[in-house]
C-alpha positions as CSV (number, residue, x, y, z in Angstrom):
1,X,-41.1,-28.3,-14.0
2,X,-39.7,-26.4,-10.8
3,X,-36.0,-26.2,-9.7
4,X,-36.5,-28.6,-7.2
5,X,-37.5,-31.0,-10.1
6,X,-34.6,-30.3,-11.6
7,X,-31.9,-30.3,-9.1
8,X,-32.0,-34.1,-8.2
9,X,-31.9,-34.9,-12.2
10,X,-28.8,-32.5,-13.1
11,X,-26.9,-35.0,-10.3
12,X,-27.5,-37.9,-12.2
13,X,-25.6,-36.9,-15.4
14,X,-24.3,-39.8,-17.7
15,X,-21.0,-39.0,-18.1
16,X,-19.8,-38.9,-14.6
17,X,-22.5,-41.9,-13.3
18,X,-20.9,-44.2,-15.7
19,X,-17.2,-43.2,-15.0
20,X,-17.1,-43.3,-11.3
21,X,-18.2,-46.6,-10.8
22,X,-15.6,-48.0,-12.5
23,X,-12.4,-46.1,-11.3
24,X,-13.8,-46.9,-7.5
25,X,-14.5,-50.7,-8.8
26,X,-11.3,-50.7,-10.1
27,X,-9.5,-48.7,-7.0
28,X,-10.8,-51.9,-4.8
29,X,-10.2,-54.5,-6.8
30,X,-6.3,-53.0,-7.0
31,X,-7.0,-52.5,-3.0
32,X,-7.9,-56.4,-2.5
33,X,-5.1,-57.5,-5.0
34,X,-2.7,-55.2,-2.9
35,X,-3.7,-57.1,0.5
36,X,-3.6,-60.5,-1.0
37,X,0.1,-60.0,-2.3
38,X,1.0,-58.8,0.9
39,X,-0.8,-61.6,3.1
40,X,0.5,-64.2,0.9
41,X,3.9,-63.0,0.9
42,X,3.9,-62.2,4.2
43,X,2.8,-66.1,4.8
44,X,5.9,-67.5,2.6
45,X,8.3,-65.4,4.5
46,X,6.3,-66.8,7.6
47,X,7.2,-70.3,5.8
48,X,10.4,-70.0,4.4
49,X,12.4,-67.9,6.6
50,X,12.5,-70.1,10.0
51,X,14.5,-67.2,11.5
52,X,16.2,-69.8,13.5
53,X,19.4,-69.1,15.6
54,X,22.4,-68.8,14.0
55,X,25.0,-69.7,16.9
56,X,25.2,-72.2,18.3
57,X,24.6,-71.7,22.0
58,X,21.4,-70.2,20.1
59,X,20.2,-73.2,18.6
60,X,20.4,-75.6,22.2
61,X,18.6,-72.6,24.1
62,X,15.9,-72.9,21.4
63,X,15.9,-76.9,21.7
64,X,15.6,-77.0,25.0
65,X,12.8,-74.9,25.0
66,X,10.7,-76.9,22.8
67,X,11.7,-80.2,24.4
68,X,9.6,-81.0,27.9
69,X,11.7,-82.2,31.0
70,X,10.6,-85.8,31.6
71,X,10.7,-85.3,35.4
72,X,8.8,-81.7,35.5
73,X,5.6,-81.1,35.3
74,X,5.0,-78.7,32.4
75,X,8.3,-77.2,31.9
76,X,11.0,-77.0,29.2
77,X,14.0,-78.8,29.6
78,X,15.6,-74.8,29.3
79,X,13.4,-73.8,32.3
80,X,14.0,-77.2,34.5
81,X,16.5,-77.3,36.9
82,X,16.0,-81.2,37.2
83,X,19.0,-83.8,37.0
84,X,16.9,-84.9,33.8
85,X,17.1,-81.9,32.6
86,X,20.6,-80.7,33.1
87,X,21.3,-83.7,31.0
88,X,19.3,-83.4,28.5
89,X,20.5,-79.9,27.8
90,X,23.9,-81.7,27.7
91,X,22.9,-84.0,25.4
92,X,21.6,-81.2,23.3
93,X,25.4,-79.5,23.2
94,X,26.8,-82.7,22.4
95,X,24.8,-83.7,19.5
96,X,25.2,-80.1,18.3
97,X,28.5,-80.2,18.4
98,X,28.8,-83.4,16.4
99,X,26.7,-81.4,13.7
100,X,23.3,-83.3,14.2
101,X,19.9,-80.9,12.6
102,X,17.8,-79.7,15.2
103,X,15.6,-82.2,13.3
104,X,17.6,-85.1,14.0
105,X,18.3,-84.0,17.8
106,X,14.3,-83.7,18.3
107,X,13.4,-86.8,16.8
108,X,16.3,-88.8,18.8
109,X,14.1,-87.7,21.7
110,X,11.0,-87.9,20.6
111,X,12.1,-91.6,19.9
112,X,14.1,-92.1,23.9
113,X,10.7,-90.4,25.5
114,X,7.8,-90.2,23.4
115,X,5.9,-88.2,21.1
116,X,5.0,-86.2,24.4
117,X,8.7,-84.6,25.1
118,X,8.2,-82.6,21.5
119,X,6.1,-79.2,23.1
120,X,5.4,-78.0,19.7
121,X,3.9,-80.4,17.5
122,X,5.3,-81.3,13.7
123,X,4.6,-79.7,10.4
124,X,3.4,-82.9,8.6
125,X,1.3,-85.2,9.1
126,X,-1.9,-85.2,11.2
127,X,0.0,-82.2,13.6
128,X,-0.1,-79.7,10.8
129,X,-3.3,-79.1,11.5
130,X,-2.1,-77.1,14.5
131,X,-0.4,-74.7,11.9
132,X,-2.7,-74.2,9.1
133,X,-5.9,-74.2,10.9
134,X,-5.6,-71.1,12.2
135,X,-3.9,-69.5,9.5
136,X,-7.8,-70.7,7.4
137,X,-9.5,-69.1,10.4
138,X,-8.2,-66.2,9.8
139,X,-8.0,-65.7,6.2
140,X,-12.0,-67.1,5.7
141,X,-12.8,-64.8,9.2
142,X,-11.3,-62.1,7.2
143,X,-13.3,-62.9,3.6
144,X,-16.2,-63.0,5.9
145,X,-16.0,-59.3,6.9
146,X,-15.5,-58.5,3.3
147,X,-18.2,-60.2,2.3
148,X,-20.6,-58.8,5.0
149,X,-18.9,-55.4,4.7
150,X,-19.5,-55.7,0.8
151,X,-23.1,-56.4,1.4
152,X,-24.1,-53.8,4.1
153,X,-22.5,-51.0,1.6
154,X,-24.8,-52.0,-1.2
155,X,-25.9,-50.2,-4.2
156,X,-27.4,-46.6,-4.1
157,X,-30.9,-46.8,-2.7
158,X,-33.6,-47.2,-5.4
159,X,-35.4,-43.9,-4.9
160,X,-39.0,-43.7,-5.8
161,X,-40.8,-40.4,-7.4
162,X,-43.3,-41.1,-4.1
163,X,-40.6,-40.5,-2.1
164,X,-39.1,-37.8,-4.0
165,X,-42.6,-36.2,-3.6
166,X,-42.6,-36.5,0.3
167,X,-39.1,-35.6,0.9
168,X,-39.8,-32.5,-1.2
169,X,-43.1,-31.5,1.2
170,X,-41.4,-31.8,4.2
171,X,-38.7,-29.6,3.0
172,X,-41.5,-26.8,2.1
173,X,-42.7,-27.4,5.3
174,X,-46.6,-29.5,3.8
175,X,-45.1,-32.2,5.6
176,X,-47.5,-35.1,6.4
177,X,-46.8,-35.0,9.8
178,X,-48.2,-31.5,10.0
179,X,-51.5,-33.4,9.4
180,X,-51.4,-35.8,11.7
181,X,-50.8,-33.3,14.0
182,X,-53.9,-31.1,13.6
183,X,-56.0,-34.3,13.6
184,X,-54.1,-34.9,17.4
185,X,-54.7,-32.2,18.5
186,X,-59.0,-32.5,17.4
187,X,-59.1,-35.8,19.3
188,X,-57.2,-33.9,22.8
C-alpha cells in the first residue's frame, strides 16, 4: 500500500463522517424553520396590521384614492379635478364625520356606481384571488428553488477505485493522455 493509497482513506474517518452530516442537516433544517417563522409572521403582520391612517383627513385621502371618478378616465376621485369628483371627495368627509367605516363609505359607492368605482378589489369572495395568488406564486416559486437548489447540491459523488486509479496516474504524470498523444503524433 503506498501513501497515496492511504491519504484518500484517512479522510474518510468514521467518527467525523458520521457527525458532520447531521450538525449541517440539522443547521438547515433550523435555517428553513427560521425562514418560515419569519415569512409567516411577516404575512400576519401583512394581514393584521392594515396600517391604515389614523386621522382623519388621512383616511378620506386614502378613500379617494381607491375610489375611481365616474367622469375620468382612469383616475382616482383624489387625483380628479372633476365636479364628480370634488363631490365625491365631499361625500367622503361627510360620511367620515358622521363616523361611517371606510367599509361602509366604499360599499355605499360601490352600491350608487358599481362594482367598477372600487380600484382595488375585495378580500372575499371571488376577488381574493387577486391577494392570495400571488402571495402562492411566490411562496411555491420559492419551494421550487429549494427544491432544485436541494437537488443540484446532491450527495458526495460516488467515487470509483477506477477513477481513483486514473486520477492518481495523471497526478504522476502516466496520464492516459500522454498515450494518445504519442499515438498522434505516429499518425502526423
Amino acid at each position: 500500500m503506498t501513501a497515496t493509497d492511504a491519504a484518500p482513506t484517512a479522510r474518510r474517518s468514521p467518527a467525523r463522517s458520521g457527525s458532520e452530516p447531521r450538525s449541517r442537516s440539522r443547521s438547515r433544517l433550523v435555517g428553513w424553520l427560521a425562514l418560515v417563522v419569519v415569512l409567516a409572521g411577516a404575512l400576519a403582520y401583512g394581514v393584521v396590521d392594515d396600517g391604515g391612517p389614523r386621522t382623519p383627513g388621512d383616511r378620506a385621502r386614502n378613500l379617494a384614492e381607491s375610489i375611481a371618478c365616474p367622469q375620468c378616465d382612469g383616475q382616482s376621485v383624489a387625483d380628479s379635478d372633476s365636479d364628480a369628483a370634488k363631490g365625491i371627495r365631499t361625500r367622503i368627509d361627510q360620511r367620515i364625520a358622521e363616523g361611517a367605516s371606510d367599509a361602509q363609505i366604499r360599499d355605499e359607492f360601490a352600491a350608487a356606481y358599481g362594482e367598477r368605482v372600487l380600484l382595488t378589489p375585495g378580500r372575499s369572495g371571488v376577488s381574493s384571488l387577486v391577494w392570495t395568488l400571488p402571495v402562492v406564486a411566490l411562496v411555491a416559486a420559492f419551494a421550487g428553488l429549494a427544491f432544485a437548489f436541494r437537488r443540484w447540491r446532491g450527495g458526495a459523488a460516488q467515487v470509483s477505485d477506477a477513477d481513483r486509479a486514473l486520477v492518481d496516474r495523471a497526478r504522476t504524470g502516466a496520464a492516459v493522455g500522454s498515450d494518445t498523444g504519442t499515438d498522434r503524433a505516429g499518425e502526423a
